[in-house]
Every structure is written in C-alpha cells, then in structure tokens.
N, C-alpha and C positions, 0 to 999 in steps of 0.2 A: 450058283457059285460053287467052283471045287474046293474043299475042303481038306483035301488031301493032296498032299502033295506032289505025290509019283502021278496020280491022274491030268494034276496041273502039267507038270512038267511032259507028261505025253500028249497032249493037246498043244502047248506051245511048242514039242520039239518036230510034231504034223504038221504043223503051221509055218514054223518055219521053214522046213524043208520043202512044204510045197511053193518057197514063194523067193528060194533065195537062187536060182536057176540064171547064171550071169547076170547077179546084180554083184553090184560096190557093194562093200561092209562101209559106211562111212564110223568116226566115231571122236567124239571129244579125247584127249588125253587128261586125264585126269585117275587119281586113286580107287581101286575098291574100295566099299565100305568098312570100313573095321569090325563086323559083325562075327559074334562065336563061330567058330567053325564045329564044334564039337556039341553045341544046342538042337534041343529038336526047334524042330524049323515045320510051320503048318502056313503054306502059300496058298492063296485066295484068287481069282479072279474077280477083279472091282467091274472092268467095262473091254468090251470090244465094240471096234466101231469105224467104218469108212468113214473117211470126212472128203464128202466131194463136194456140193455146194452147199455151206456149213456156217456161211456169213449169218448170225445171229441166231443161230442152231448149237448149242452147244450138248454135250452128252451130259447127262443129269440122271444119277441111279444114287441108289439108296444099298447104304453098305451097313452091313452086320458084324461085328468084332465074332472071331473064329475063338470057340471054348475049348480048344483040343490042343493049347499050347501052355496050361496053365491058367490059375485067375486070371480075367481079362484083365487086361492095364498091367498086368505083373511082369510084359516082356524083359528081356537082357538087350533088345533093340528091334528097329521097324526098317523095313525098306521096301521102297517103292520100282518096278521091273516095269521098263517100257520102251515096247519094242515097235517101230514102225518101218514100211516097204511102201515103197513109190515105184512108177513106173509111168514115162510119160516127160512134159512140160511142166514144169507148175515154179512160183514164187517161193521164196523163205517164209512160212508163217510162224506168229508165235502163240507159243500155247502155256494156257493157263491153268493150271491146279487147283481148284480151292475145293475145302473139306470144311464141312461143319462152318461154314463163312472167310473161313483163312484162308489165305493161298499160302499151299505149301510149297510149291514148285515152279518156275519159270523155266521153258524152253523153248524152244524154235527146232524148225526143220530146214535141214539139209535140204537143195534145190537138185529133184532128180531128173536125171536128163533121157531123152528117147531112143531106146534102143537099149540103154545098159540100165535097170533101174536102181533103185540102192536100199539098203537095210541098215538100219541103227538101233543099235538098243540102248538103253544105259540105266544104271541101277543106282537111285537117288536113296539115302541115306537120311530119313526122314522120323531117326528116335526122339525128337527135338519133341517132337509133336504127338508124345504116346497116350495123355491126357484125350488128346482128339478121338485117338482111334479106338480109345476104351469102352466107346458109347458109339449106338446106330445114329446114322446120320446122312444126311445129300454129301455127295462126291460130284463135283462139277469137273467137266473138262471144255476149254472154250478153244476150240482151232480153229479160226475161219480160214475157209479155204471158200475159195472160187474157181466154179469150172465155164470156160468161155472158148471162143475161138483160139488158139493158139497157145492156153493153158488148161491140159485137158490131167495135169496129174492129182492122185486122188491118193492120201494116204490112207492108208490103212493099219489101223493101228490097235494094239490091245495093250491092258496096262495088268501086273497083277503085284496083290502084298505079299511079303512074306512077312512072318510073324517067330523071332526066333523064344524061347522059352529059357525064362529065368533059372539057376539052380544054385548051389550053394558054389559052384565053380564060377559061373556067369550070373554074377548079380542082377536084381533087376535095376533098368535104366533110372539114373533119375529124374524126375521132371517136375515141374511146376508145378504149385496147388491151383491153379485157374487161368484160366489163357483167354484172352477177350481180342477179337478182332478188330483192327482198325479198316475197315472194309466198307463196300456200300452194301450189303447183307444182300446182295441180289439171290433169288432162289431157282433161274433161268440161266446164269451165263456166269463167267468169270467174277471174283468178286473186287476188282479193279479198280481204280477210278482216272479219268483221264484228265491231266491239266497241264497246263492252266485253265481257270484259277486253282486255287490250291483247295485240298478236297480236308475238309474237316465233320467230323463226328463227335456225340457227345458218348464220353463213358464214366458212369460210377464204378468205382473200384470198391472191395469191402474195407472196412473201417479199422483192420486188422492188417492191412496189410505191412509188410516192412520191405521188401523187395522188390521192385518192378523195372524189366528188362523188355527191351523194343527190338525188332528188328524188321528193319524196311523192304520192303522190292520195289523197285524204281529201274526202268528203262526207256531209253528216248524212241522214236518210231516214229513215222511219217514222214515231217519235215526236220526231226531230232533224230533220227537216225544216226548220221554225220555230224553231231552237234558238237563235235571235237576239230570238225572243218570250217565251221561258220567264221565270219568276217566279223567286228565290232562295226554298228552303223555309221562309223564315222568316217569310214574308212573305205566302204564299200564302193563310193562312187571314184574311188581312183584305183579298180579292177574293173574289167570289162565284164561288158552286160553278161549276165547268168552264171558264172561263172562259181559263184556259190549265194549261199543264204547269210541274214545278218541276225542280228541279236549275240553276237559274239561267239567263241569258243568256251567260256568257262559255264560249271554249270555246279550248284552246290544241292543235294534235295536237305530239305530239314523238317524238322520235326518240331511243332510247338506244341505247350502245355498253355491253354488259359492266352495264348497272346505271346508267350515268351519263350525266344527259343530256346529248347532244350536237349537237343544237340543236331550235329550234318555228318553229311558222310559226303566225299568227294567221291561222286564214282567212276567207277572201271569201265574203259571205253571197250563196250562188245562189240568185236562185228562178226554181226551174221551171214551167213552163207550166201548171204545175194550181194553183200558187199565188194563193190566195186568189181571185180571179178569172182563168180562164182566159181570158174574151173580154180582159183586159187586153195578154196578149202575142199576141194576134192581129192583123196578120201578125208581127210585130218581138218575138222573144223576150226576154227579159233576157238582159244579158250574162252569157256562160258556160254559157248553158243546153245549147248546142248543142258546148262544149266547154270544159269546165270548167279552171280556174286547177289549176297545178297548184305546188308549192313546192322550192325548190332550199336544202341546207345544202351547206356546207365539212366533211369530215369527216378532212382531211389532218391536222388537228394527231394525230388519233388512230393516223396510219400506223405512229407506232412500236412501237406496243402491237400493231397488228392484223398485223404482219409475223412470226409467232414461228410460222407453219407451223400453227397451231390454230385449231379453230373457235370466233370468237368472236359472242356471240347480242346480237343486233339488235332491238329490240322499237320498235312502231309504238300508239303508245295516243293518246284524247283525253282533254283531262284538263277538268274545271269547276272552278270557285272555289268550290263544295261542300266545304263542310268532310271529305267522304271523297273528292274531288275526281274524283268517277264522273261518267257522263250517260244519258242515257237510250238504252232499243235505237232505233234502232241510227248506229254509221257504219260506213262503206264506206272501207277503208285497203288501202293496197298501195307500193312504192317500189321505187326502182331505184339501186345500184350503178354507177357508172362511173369504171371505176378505168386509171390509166396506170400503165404502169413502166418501170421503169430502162434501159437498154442494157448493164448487165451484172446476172447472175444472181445476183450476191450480196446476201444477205439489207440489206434497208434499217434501219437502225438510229435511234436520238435520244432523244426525250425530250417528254413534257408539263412546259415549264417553268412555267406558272400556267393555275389553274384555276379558273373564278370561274361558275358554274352553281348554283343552289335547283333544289331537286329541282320545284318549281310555282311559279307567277308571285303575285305579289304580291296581293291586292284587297282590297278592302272595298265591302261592301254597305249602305245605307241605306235609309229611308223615311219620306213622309208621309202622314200621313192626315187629310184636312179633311173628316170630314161622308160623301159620296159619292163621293168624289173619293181616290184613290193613288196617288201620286208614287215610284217606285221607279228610284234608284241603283243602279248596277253600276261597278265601275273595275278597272284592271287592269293589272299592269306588267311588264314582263318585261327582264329584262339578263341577257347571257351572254359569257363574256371567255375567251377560251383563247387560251393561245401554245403555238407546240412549233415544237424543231428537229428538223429531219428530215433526215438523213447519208444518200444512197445510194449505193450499193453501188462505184458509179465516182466516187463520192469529192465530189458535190456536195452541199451545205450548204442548207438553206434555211428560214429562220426566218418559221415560220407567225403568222396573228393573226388571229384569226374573232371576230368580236363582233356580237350582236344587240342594239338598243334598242326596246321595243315600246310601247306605249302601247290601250289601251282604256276606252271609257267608253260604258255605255248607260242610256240611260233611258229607262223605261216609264210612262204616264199616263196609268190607269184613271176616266174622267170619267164622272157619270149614276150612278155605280153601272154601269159598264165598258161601256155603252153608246157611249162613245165608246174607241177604243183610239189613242194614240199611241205609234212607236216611232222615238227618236233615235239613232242609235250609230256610232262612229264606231273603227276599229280605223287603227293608223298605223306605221311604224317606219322604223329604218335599219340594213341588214345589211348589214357586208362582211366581206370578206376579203383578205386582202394575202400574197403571197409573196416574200420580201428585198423589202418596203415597193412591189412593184407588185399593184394591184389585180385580182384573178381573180374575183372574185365580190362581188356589188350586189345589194340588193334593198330599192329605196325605196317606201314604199307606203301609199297611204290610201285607205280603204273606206270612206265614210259613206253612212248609208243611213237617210231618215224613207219611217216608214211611218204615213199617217193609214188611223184604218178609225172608219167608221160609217155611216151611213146612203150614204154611197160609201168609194171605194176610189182612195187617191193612193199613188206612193209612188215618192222621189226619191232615186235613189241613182246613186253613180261609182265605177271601176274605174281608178285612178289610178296608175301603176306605174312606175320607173326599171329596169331589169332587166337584169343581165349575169349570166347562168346560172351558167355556167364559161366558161374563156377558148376553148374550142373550138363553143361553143354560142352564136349570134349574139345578142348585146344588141338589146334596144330601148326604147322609150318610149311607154306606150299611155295615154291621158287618154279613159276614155267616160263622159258622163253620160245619161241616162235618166229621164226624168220621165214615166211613164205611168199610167193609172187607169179608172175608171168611175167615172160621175157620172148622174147623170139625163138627158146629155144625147148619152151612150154611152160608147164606149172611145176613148180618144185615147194615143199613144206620141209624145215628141221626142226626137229621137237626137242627141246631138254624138260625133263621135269621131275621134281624130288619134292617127297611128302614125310613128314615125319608128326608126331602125335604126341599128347600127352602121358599118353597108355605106351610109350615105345613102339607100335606099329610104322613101320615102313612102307616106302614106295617109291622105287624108280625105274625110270624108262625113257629110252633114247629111241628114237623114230624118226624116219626121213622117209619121202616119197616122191617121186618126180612122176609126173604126168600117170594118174592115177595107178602107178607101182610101189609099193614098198619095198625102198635097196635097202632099208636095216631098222632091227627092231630088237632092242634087248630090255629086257627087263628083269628087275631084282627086286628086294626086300622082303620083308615079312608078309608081305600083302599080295604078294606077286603069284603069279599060277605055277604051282610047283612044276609041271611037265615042260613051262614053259623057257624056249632057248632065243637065240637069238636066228632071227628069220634072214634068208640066206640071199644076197644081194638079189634083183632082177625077179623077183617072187609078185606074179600078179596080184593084188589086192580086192579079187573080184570071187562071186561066188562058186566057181570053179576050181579056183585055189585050195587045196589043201591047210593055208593058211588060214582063208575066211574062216570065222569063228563068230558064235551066237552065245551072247551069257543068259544064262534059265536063270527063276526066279531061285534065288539061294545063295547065289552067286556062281552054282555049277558052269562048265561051261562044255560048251561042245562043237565037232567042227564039222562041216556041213560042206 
C-alpha cells in the first residue's frame, strides 16, 4: 500500500493515462465532497483488481489505518476514490463495499460498448464511517461480472483512501461511539442479504447507550429492477401476455425492532445504466447509479427496550401493497448501527410512551379499461408516530418524537394494446425527529419520475431531498432533475443540479449531451473546480477531448 501521497497519485495518473486512449469519461452528476482543502491529506491504495469472471469471487484484502495523518481515528474527513475502465461488451453490474461487515458503498457500472471503452471515477464521501477506518480490518469488494460469448467486457478497477488530517482549523469528524452492522458478516463476499424473506439478525447493544441511529441500503434487481413498472395481480390479466411483472408497483423497505415496525423509507427509483436503453445514460448516468441513496431512521425512542444487556433481532424486509405484501426475487438489504452512549456505565432506562406504527402502509389499487387502452392506479400512505423518554445513567432526561409522513401514487397507461407504455409516479414525505423539541433528524423528499416508452424512450425524473442524517452526519440539500431519452434523432441527457450544506458549501452544475457529446457544462459554487468554465457547445466527451477529465485521490483533478 502507498503511503504517500504524490506516489499514490503518480501510479493512478500512469494508469490512467495509459488506459483512457478514446474511451467515454462516463459520470454521475452529483457534488464533491466537502472535504478541507487546505488538510494534509495521506491517500492509501486499498485494492486493484480486473473483475472479469467474478461471479462469487469477490476482492477481499485487509486494510491498515495510515499514521502519517495524525492520531488514527482523529481525521477532519474520509473519502473513498474509485476509478474504473471498460472496454468491450459487458451488462450493468452492481458493486458492493463493505468494510469491517458494513457496507459502505453501493454502485453499479456504466455498460461499455466495443470500439469506444469508457472511464468513471467518482469520489464517495465516507466520514460517516471514521470509527471503521480507525482499526485494521477485511475490505470486501463484490462485482460480479461474467465473461461469455457476446460479453467479453472486463473492468478494471482500483479503489484508493484518502485520509485528510484533523487541525485546530479542520476539526476532527464527528462520529459515533460504536457502529454494529446489520449484515450477514460474510467474510468472502458483499455483506448483503437478499429478499424476500426478510433478512433479520440478533444485536445486543450496550446498556448505556442513549442514541441509536440506522441507515439502510436497499435496492431492487433481477426481477425488481423495474419494480416501479410492475402491474398489481389483479389487474395483470387484462394486459397482454409478458408485457410486465406483477406484485404491484409500490414498494416500502422497513426496519423492525423485536417484531415492531420501527421505521420505512420509500425508496428512490434507480435506473441503472442497462435500463431500458443504455445508450440513454451514455456519458451522464442517472442519478444514483454510481452511488445509490441510501435511507436514515431514529431508533432512540427504542433505547429503552434495547438497553437490558440482550440480544434483540432486527429484521430488514420489502414490503408491496399485495395483499400478502411480498415482491419479487430479488432486493439487495443491508444497514448500519450507530449508537452513542452515556459518560457513565449505568444501564440507560425510560420508556415508549406512544406508539402509533401498521404493521404496512395503507393503499388502494384501481383500474380502467377502454377498448385497447389500461389505465392503472396505485396509492399509498404511510404514518408513524413514536414518543419515548429516555433516563441515562448520569441522570439525563430526554424525550424522544420520531414521525414519518409518506405519501405514493403511481400510475401506469397501457395504450395500442401496450404498444405504448406510460409511467407516472411520484413517492414524497416528511421525517423527523426531535430531542427535548430540538431537531436531530430530517428527511424531506420527493421522487417523481415519467417514463414514456414506445417507439422511443423519454424519461423525466428528480432526486429532490432536505436531509439531516443524525446530528453528527452533515445535512444538506440536493434538488437534480434529469430529462434524458432516445428518439429517432439519438440520445440526448439535460442535467440541473444544486447542492447546498449545513457547513454553507455549494454546488451547481448544468450539463446536457446529445449522442455521447457535451453541448454545455457550467458549473459553480464553493465546491466547484476553480479553473473550471463552462465547456464550449459541440465538445466531444471522449478521451481525446481536452475536456476529459480524471479526479485523483484528494479530489485533485487532471486532464488527460
């Protein structure tokens, strides 16, 4: 492993340049990290590694915390640098992170095509998790990838850390006193679980604790891919055969404690790069594809229950508005634990003083039928209300309120006899949480997303989000919309997207591309690349371009 940084950075700026020879820069639109710019910074190489037939091979190395940035565990922030190059045939795959039993990361790969290959990097923001990286431990990377007749592409991929250094200008991060995986601890491959059924684990928490905060990853895949397409069973036999899947379009994951829910997340419909048309995300993926949303509850009102020294079981499931409220194989779940505690050892005590959870969200389904033409309803509602005081050990008091409001509605329009496909939907809520009435956890949010399909391919959706994690986990505010497609007249993508923080850091950026060209790209804020201007209509987005551009670990960047 490099330890130093300029050597890191000359081995990744080798590599890159020996591999980026007319390929695509593909890339998610999304923010730098907020990270010091003015910290020393000590970058690490965790793993390189080809993944060509990779199906239940994943990459497994054992990683050392770097001493040369400061006490271990004492960073100002952590980020994760991972760059990979295709070249060839190959499928979307998705790739898994986990560290120490956690997954830290969810992504997928860009689908590269023969003749032009392509390159992506992107620099994941991973202080959330400094507690992990303070101590040696397994680094998993799980990509399955398949090489076969007529998919012969093989990424190639290195991932590396940077480590920036705490000082009395750049505080150090704050994090969690103990983080406990909700995982299946595999020590071979992704730490994942797939369901249905729903994947539950026992954990004891310590007996001190007073805060405990979840955050989920959850993605559909295989036959949940499109799981925002599907049909309700009821309904399915008046669309013609194959036409889609049933078990509905809604889909809620949740989280229980002991049997009882304890809170959901509605989630954000990703589509991956193989979605429906891949030359659509070529260069500019859909958001998320490159690093998927992932979902935060309040789990404090439950401390007083989970403090009694025993293992209490935690169960991660998706649920549908199917009357037996299953879904199809498969999704991909995993979460994490991060708990504080007390300044004294004695057991934390209280109480759930209300409790207001359905064990599933509300819906109703409808339909019409004129002729050739189906019009199908989906709706869907979700409310959750929990109080509880929470006594710790050193005698502080503190009266919890977690409340979800959620909201869903989609609709499907089978036109022609399904030759034409419409899909409208829109998922929305407001989560919080309050401690003695100040606010430690936000999450406002609305996903709508049309999709026309027929003789082309449109499809208009936004990632719209208020978000305060936990109070040690920086808020922000992300608004992207997305209008991309294939038409007769090729692939065209328009990006808006604005970031803002609870530190005041910035981020915006306007990008469009029609048939893997970028006619405009401006970007600003505080977060933005100072040399950077706006790229000048008709500018190829391929490695030949003066444009292309590779970010080193640090965030540096350079053009190639």
């Amino acid at each position: 492993m490099f330890r130093h940084l300029w050597a890191s950075l000359a081995l990744l700026l080798a590599w890159v340049s020996s591999t980026t020879l007319a390929q695509l820069v593909d890339f998610q639109v999304a923010q730098p990290p907020p990270v010091p710019q003015d910290a020393k910074q000590c970058t690490i190489e965790i793993l390189q590694r080809d993944f060509a037939n990779s199906f239940g091979m994943a990459e497994v190395v054992q990683f050392t915390p770097p001493t040369d940035c400061g006490p271990v565990g004492s960073w100002a922030a952590v980020t994760l640098n991972f760059t990979v190059t295709s070249n060839g045939t190959q499928f979307d795959r998705l790739g898994i992170f986990t560290f120490q039993n956690v997954e830290i990361w969810r992504t997928s790969t860009p689908e590269p095509s023969r003749g032009v290959g392509i390159i992506w990097t992107y620099i994941k923001d991973v202080t959330r998790y400094t507690s992990l990286f303070a101590k040696p431990g397994t680094f998993i990377l799980q990509l399955d990838n398949l090489i076969q007749e007529g998919l012969d592409g093989v990424y190639s991929t290195v991932l590396h850390a940077t480590f920036y250094a705490s000082s009395a200008g750049n505080p150090e991060a704050k994090k969690a006193d103990a983080i406990f995986p909700l995982s299946t601890f595999a020590n071979d491959t992704g730490n994942d679980a797939s369901v249905p059924p729903g994947f539950s684990i026992d954990v004891t928490l310590p007996q001190n604790a007073v805060q405990v905060y979840a955050e989920l990853y959850a993605s559909g895949n295989g036959e949940e891919e499109f799981w925002y397409s599907n049909a309700p069973n009821q309904f399915i036999g008046d669309l013609p055969n194959g036409v889609t899947l049933g078990q509905g379009p809604f889909r809620e994951v949740r989280l229980l404690v002991d049997g009882r829910v304890a809170g959901v997340a509605f989630p954000y419909p990703v589509l991956f790069t193989g979605a429906i048309s891949p030359a659509a995300w070529r260069p500019i993926t859909s958001y998320g594809a490159l690093d998927l949303p992932t979902y935060f509850l309040d789990l404090t009102p439950f401390v007083p229950l989970l403090t009694d020294g025993q293992p209490h079981t935690f169960t991660i499931d998706v649920a549908s508005a199917e009357d037996d409220h299953t879904t199809l194989q498969n999704w991909f779940v995993s979460g994490v634990l991060q708990v504080f505690v007390d300044s004294s050892s004695t057991r934390t005590t209280g109480n759930i003083t209300s409790y207001s959870a359905e064990p599933f969200a509300e819906s109703s389904a409808s339909a019409s039928v004129q002729g050739n033409n189906v019009t199908i309803t989906v709706a869907a509602s979700r409310q959750i209300h929990i109080e509880a005081d929470v006594i710790s050990g050193s005698g502080v008091s503190t009266h919890v309120v977690w409340s979800q409001d959620l909201q869903y509605k989609n609709v499907q329009s089978y036109l022609n006899r399904a030759a034409i496909q419409n899909i409208l939907q829109t998922a929305s809520g407001t989560v919080s949480s309050t401690h003695n009435g100040q606010q430690v956890l936000k999450d406002d949010f609305s996903y709508p997303l049309t999709i026309n399909l027929s003789n082309i391919f449109i499809v208009d959706h936004s990632y719209n989000r208020d978000l305060l994690p936990a109070p040690f986990i920086l808020g922000s505010t992300i608004n992207s919309h997305q209008l991309a497609g294939t038409t007769s007249a090729g692939n065209t993508s328009n990006n808006t997207f604005s970031y803002v923080d609870t530190e005041g850091n910035t981020f915006n950026r306007r990008v469009n591309a029609a048939n893997n060209v970028i006619t405009l790209d401006q970007q600003s804020g505080s977060l933005a690349p100072a040399s950077f201007g706006s790229v000048e209509v008709g500018a190829p987005f391929i490695g030949e371009s003066k444009f292309a551009e590779a970010r080193l670990p640090g965030g540096r960047r350079i053009q190639v």
